[in-house]
Residue, then its C-alpha position, 0 to 999 in steps of 0.5 A: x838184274x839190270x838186264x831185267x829192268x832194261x827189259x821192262x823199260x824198252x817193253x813200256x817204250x815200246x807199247x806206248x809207241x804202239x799205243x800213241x800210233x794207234x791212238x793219234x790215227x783217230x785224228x783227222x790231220x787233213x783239217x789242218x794241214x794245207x793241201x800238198x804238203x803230204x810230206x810235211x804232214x807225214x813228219x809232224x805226224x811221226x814226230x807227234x807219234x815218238x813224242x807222245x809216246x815217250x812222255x808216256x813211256x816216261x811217265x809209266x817207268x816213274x810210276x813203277x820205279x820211283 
């Protein structure tokens, strides 16, 4: 039983991760990122990415669980 719910959990982490990537590709960062700091960009990016993801990830499993 516990696996199952291991499961459920890391299949809701995981499509909210794809879900975040897709979505936030829709944004123009160029706009606000200074000229060559690409590296820089490509972080903050990754970080808005994982952090979106899990906050909606989190907010899916308190639905369903609680």
């Amino acid at each position: 039983m516990e696996s199952a719910v291991y499961a459920v959990r890391a299949a809701i982490y995981i499509a909210a991760f794809m879900l975040s990537f897709y979505a936030l590709g829709a944004l123009n960062f160029s706009r606000c990122i200074k000229q060559g700091h690409v590296l820089q960009a490509r972080i903050l990016y990754w970080i808005l990415v994982l952090s979106l993801a899990y906050l909606s990830g989190s907010f899916v499993l308190a639905l369903i669980y609680r």
